[in-house]
C-alpha positions in Angstrom: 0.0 0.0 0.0 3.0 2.4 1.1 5.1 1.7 -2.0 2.3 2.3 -4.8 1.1 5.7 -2.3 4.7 6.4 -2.6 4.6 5.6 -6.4 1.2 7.0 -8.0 -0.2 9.0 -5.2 -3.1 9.1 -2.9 -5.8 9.9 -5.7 -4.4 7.5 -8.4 -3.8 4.9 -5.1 -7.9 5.2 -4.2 -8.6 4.9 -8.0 -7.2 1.5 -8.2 -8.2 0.3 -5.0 -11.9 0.9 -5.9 -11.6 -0.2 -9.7 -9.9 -3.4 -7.9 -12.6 -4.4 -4.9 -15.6 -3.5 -7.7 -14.0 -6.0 -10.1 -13.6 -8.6 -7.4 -17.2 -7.8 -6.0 -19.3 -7.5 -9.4 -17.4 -10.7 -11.1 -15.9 -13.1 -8.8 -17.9 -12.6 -5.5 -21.1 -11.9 -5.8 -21.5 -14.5 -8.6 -20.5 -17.2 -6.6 -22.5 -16.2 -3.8 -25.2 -16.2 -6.1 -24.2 -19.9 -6.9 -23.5 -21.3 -3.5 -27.3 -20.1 -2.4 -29.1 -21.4 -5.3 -26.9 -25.0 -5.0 -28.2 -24.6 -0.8 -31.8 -25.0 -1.4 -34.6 -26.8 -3.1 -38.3 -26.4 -3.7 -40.3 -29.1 -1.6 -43.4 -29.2 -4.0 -45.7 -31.5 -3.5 -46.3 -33.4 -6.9 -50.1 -33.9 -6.3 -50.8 -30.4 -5.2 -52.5 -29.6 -8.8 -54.9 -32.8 -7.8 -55.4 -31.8 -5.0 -56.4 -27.9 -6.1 -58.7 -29.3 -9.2 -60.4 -31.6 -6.8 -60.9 -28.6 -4.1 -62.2 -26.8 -7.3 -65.4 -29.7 -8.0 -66.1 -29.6 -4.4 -66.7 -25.7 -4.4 -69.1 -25.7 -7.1 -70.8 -28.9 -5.3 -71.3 -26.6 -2.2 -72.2 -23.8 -3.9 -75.2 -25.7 -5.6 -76.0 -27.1 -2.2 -75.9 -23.9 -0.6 -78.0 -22.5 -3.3 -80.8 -25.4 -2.7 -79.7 -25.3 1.0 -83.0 -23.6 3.7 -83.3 -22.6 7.1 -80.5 -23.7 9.6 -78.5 -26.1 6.7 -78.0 -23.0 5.0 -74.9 -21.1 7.4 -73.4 -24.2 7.9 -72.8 -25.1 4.2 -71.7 -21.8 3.9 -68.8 -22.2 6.3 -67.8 -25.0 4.4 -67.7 -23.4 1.4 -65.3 -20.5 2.9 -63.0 -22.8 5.3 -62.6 -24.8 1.1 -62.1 -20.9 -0.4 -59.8 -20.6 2.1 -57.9 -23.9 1.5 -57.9 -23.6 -2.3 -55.7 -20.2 -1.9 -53.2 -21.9 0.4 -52.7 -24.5 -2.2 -52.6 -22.3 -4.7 -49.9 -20.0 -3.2 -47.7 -23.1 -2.5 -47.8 -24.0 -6.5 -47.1 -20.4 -7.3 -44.7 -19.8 -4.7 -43.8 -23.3 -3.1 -41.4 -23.1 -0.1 -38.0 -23.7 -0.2 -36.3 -26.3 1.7 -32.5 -25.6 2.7 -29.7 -28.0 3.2 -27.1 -30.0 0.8 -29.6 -32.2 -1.0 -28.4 -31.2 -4.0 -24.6 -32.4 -3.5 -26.1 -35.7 -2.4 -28.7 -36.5 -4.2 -26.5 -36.8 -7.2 -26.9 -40.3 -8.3 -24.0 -42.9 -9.0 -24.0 -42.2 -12.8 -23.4 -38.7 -12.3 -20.9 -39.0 -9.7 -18.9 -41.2 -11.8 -18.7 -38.7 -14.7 -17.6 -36.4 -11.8 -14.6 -38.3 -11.0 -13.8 -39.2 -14.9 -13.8 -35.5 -15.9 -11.4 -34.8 -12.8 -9.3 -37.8 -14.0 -9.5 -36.7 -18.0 -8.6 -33.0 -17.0 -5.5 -34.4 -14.6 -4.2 -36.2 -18.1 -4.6 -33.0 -20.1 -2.6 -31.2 -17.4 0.2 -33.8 -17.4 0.1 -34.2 -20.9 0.0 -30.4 -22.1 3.0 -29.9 -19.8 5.1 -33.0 -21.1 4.3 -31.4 -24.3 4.7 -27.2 -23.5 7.8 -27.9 -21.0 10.6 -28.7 -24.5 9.0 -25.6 -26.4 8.9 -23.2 -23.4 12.4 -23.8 -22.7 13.4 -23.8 -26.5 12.1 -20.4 -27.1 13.8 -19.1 -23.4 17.1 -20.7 -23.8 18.0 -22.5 -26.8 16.7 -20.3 -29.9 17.9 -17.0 -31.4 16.3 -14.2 -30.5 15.1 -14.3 -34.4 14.2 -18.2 -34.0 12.1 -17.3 -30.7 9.9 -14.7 -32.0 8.8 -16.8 -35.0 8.7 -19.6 -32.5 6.3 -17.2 -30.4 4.3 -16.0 -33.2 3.7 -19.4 -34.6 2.1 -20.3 -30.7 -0.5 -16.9 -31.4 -1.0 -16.5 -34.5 -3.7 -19.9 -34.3 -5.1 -17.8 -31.4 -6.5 -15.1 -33.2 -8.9 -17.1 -34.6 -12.5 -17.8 -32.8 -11.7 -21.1 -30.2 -14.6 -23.1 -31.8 -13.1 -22.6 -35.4 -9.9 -24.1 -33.6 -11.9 -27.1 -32.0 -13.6 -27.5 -35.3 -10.2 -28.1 -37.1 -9.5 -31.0 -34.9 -13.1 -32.3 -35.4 -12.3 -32.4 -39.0 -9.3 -33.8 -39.0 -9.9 -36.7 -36.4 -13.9 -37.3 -38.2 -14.6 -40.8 -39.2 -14.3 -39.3 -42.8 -11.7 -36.3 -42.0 -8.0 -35.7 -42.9 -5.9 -38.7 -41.1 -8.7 -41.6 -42.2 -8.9 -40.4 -45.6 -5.4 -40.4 -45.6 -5.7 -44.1 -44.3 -7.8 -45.0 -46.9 -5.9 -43.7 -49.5 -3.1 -46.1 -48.3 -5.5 -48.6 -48.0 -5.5 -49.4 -44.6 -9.3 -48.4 -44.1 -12.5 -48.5 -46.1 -15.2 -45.7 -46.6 -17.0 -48.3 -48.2 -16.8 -50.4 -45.9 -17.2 -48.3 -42.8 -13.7 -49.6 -41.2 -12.5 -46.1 -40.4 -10.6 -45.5 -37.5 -13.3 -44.2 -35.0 -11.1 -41.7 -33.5 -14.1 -39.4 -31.8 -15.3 -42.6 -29.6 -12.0 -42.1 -27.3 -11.0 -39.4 -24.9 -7.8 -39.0 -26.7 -9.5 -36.4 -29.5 -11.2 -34.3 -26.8 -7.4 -34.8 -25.1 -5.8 -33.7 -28.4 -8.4 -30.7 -28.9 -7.9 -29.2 -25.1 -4.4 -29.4 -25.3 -4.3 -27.2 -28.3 -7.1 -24.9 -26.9 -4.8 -24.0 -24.1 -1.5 -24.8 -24.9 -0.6 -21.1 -24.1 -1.9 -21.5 -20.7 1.1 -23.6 -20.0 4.0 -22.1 -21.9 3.6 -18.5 -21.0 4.1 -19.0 -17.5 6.6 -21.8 -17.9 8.4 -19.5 -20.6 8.5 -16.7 -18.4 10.2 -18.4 -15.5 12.7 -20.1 -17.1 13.3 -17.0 -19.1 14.5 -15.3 -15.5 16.9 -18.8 -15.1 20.6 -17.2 -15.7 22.5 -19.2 -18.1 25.4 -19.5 -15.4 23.6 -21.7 -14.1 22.8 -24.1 -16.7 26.7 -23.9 -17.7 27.8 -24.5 -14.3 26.3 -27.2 -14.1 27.1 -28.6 -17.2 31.1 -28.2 -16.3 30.2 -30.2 -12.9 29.4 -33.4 -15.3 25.9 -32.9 -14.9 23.5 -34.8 -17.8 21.0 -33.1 -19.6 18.4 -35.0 -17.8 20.1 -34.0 -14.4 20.5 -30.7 -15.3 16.9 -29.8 -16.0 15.7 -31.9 -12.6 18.1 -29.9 -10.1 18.1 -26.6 -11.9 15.7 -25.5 -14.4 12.8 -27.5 -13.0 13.2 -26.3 -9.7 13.5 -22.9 -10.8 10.6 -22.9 -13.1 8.3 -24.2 -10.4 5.9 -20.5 -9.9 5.2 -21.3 -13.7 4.9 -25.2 -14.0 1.8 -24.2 -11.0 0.4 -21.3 -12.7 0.5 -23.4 -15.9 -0.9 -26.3 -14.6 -3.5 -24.5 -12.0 -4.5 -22.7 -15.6 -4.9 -26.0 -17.8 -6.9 -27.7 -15.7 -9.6 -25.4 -14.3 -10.1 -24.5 -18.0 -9.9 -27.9 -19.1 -12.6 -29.4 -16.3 -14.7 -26.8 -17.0 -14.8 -26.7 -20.8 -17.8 -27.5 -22.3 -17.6 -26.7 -26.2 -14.5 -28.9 -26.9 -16.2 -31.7 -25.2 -19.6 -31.1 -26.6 -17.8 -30.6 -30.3 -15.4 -33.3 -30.3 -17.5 -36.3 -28.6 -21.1 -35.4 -29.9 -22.4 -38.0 -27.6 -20.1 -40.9 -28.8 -18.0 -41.2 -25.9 -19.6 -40.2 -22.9 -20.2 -37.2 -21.1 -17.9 -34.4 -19.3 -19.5 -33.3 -16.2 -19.8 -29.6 -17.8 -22.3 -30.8 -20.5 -24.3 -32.2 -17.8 -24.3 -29.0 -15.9 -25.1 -27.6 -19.0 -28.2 -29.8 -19.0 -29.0 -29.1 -15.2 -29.7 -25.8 -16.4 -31.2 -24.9 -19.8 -32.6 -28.2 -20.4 -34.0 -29.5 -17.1 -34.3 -25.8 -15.6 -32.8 -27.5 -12.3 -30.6 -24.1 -11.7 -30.4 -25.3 -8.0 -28.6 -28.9 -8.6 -26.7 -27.1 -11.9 -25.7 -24.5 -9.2 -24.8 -27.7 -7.4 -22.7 -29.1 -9.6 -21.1 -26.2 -10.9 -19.9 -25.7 -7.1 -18.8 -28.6 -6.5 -15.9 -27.8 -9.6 -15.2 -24.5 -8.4 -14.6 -27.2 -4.8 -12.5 -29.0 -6.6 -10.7 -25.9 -8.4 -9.7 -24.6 -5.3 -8.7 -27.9 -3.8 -6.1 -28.3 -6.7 -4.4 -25.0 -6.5 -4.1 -25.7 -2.7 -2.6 -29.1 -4.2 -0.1 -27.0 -6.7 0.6 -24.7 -4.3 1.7 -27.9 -1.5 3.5 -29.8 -4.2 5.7 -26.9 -5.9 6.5 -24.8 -2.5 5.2 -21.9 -4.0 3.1 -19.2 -2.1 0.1 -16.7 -3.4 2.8 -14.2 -4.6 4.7 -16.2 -6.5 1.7 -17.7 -8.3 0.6 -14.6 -9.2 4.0 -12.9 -10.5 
């Protein structure tokens, strides 16, 4: 607080502080708020409550024709029944319109088996992007940091954006057409006559996880080497002589100094790959379309604009953000690495 008084001012200090605590307010806070009460509650409706308002209904009008046949002392007593039923018939009616709501965590635990399962799978499929986007992003980070020219680096770099100016469905959609059953590899297969259009023998590549795999790794492959990239960038090359002249192998070398160096970015890459990559729903929904199962984002997707069940979608949505959290604590544990450095 002292160093950016010290640096912009008082005025320009206030400015930012305010612009900062709205941002984190409006976006981040108050949406999640919003999510963690709808997922807290449910509507305890009772699913013969429009019987029992339509039979309330043909009761009335039998009274009211009894009432209206109805002489001497009959008659006030009919009439009280017919206003204790009025007066029933508007309960009932304001519990449809405006049932109460029931609090409590029904909504984490009434998710059934099937869903759960998807739950953990999506987890599982996003943990394999991670490690597999790094084992891929970790060579080309450090080859554009240390090994390339500065000429050879910035064509390296501008090969990694240029793909990214383009819309991230258009993207997704490249990888659907060339891993379709009739795309670019299997009619290159059938042109070697290893597979058969005729036939149907293709090599069904959408039925396995690896083509969503392949399509989130290329979605976000700059989500791991920027950070990575930007680490070992800081890495003096000393170091990496140094320990060359101590007999050190290439393997050893990148275990004792680059990696550990490069740790802030390997967690920031990581913690950035997965949350993006668990909660993706257009590669999944794209790249699958329904041949190999869902990702527990398309059935949150459902939860809400198809069953209108915002308060178990809010549910499940939670429940990521849950498991979000959990895995930067994870990151943060395994690396050694605090808030500050994550967020250099």
């Amino acid at each position: 607080m002292n160093s950016l008084i010290r640096s912009y001012g008082k005025g320009l200090t206030g400015i930012f502080i305010t612009l900062t605590a709205f941002w984190l307010l409006l976006l981040i806070i108050l949406p999640q708020a919003f999510m963690l009460d709808q997922s807290l509650w449910s509507i305890d409706k009772d699913d013969q409550l429009g019987m029992k308002i339509d039979r309330a209904y043909s009761d009335l009008g039998l009274l009211e024709y009894d009432v209206q046949q109805a002489t001497g002392d009959t008659k006030p007593a009919v009439q009280a029944k017919i206003d204790a039923l009025k007066e029933e018939i508007s309960t009932l009616e304001s519990q449809e319109t405006d049932p109460p709501r029931e609090y409590g965590l029904q909504n984490y635990t009434r998710m059934s088996s099937l869903h759960f399962s998807i739950f953990v799978k999506s987890i599982v499929y996003a943990l394999a992007v991670t490690v597999l986007a790094f084992a891929v992003c970790y060579p080309v980070a450090f080859t554009i940091a240390k090994l390339a020219t500065p000429q050879r680096a910035a064509l390296l770099m501008l090969g990694l954006i240029i793909p990214y100016a383009i819309n991230e469905l258009l993207r997704v959609y490249a990888w659907l057409m060339i891993l379709d059953y009739q795309g670019v590899i299997n009619s290159l297969l059938a042109w070697m006559g290893v597979v058969s259009f005729a036939d149907k023998t293709w090599v069904p590549f959408l039925e396995y996880p690896g083509s969503v795999f392949v399509a989130l790794i290329y979605a976000y492959v700059l989500f791991m080497i920027f950070p990575i990239y930007n680490t070992v960038d800081t890495l003096d090359k000393n170091q990496l002589e140094a320990a060359q002249d101590l007999g050190g192998s290439v393997f050893l070398t990148h275990w004792r100094v680059v990696l550990p160096h490069a740790k802030p970015g390997i967690a920031v890459g990581c913690i950035m790959t997965f949350m993006l990559s668990v909660g993706s729903y257009s590669v999944p929904q794209i790249m699958t379309r329904g041949k190999s199962g869902d990702w527990f984002s398309q059935l949150i997707y459902r939860q809400f604009f198809e069953t209108q069940n915002w308060n178990v979608g809010a549910a499940y949505a939670f429940s990521l953000v849950l498991v979000c959290l959990a895995f930067i604590l994870i990151m943060m544990k395994v690396f050694k690495v605090g808030i500050r450095d994550i967020s250099k």
